[in-house]
GULO-883991 format. One record per residue (C-alpha): residue number from 1; residue in three letters; x, y, z. Coordinates in steps of 0.25 Angstrom, whole numbers. Each point is the difference from the previous one (the first is absolute). Layout:
<pts>
<pt nr="NUM" rest="ALA" x="X" y="Y" z="Z"/>
...
</pts>
This chain:
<pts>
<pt nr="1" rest="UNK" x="48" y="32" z="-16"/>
<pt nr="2" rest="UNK" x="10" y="2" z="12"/>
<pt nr="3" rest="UNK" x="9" y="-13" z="-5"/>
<pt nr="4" rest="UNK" x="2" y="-6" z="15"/>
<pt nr="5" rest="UNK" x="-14" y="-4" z="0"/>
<pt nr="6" rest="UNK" x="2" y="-9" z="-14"/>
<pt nr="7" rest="UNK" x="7" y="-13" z="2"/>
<pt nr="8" rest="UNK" x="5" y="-9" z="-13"/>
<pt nr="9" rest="UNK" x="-3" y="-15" z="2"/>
<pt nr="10" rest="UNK" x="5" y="-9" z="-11"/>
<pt nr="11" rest="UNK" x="-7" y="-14" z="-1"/>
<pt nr="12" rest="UNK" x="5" y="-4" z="-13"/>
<pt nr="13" rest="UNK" x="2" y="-16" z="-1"/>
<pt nr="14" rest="UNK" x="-8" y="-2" z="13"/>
<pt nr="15" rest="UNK" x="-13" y="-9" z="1"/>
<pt nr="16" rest="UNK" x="-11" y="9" z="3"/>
<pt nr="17" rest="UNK" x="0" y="-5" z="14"/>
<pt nr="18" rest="UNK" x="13" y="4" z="4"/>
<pt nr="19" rest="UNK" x="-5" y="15" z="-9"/>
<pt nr="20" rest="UNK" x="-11" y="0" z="8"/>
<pt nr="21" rest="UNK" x="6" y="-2" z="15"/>
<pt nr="22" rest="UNK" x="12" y="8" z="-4"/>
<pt nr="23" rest="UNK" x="-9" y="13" z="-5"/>
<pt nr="24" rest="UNK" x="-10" y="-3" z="12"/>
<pt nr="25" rest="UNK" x="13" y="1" z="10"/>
<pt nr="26" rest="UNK" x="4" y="14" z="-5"/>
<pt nr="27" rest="UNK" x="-14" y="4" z="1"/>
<pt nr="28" rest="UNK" x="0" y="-3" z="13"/>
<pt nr="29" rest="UNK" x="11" y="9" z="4"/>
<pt nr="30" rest="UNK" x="-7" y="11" z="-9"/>
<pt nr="31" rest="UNK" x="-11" y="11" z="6"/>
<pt nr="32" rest="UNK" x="-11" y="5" z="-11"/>
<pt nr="33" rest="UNK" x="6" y="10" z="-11"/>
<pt nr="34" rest="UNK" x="11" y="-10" z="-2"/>
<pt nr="35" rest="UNK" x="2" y="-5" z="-16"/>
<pt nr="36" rest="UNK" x="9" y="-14" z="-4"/>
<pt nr="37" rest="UNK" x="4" y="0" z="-12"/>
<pt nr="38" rest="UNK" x="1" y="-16" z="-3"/>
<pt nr="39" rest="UNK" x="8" y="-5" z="-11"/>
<pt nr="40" rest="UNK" x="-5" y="-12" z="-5"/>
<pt nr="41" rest="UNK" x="-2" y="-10" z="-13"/>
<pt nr="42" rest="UNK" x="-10" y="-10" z="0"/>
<pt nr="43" rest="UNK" x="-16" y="3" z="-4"/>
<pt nr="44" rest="UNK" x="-5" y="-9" z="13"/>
<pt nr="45" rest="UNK" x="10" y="7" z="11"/>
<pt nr="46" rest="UNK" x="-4" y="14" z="-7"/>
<pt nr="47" rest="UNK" x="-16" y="-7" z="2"/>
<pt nr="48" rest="UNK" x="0" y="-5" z="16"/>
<pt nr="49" rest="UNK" x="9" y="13" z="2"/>
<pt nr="50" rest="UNK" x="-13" y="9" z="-5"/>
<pt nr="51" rest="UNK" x="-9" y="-8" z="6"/>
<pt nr="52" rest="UNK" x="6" y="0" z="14"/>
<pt nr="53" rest="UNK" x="3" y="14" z="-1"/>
<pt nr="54" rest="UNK" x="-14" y="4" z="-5"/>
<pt nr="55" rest="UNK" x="-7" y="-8" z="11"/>
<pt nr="56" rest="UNK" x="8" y="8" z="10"/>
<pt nr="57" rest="UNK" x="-4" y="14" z="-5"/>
<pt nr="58" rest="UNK" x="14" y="4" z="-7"/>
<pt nr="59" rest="UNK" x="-1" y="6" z="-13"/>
<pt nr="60" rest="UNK" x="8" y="-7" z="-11"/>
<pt nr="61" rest="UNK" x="6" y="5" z="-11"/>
<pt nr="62" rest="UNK" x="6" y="-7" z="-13"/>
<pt nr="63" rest="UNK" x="13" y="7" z="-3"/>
<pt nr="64" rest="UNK" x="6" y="-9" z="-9"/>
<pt nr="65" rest="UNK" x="-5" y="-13" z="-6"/>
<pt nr="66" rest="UNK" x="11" y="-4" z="10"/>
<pt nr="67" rest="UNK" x="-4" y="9" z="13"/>
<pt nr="68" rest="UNK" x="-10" y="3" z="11"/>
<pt nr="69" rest="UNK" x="0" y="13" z="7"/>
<pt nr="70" rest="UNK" x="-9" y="-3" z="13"/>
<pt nr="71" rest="UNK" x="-3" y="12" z="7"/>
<pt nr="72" rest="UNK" x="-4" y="-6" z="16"/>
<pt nr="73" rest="UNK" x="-11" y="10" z="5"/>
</pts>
């Protein structure tokens, strides 16, 4: 994948509604085909962030027990 359409987002030590508006922002800015790459490490961030993304048609991914790889169509 062509890497300018990949962003990385960490939301480490945030409260899942500061992860939540600050991946929705850079989704935003995105068109379809981009992926964030979000670093994160809490079990209820990693949660509302599948869900919200799910519920607007992006695919998720676990990479790690510690990252989501949202790919925005």
């Amino acid at each position: 994948m062509d890497e300018s359409l990949e962003q990385t987002l960490d939301v480490r030590d945030m409260l899942c509604s500061q992860a939540l508006a600050r991946v929705a922002q850079a989704a935003a800015r995105c068109q379809p085909g981009h992926v964030l790459n979000v670093w994160l490490n809490a079990a209820d961030v990693k949660h509302d962030l599948t869900v919200w993304a799910s519920q607007r048609g992006a695919q998720v991914e676990e990479m790690t027990e510690l990252s989501l790889r949202i790919s925005l169509r």
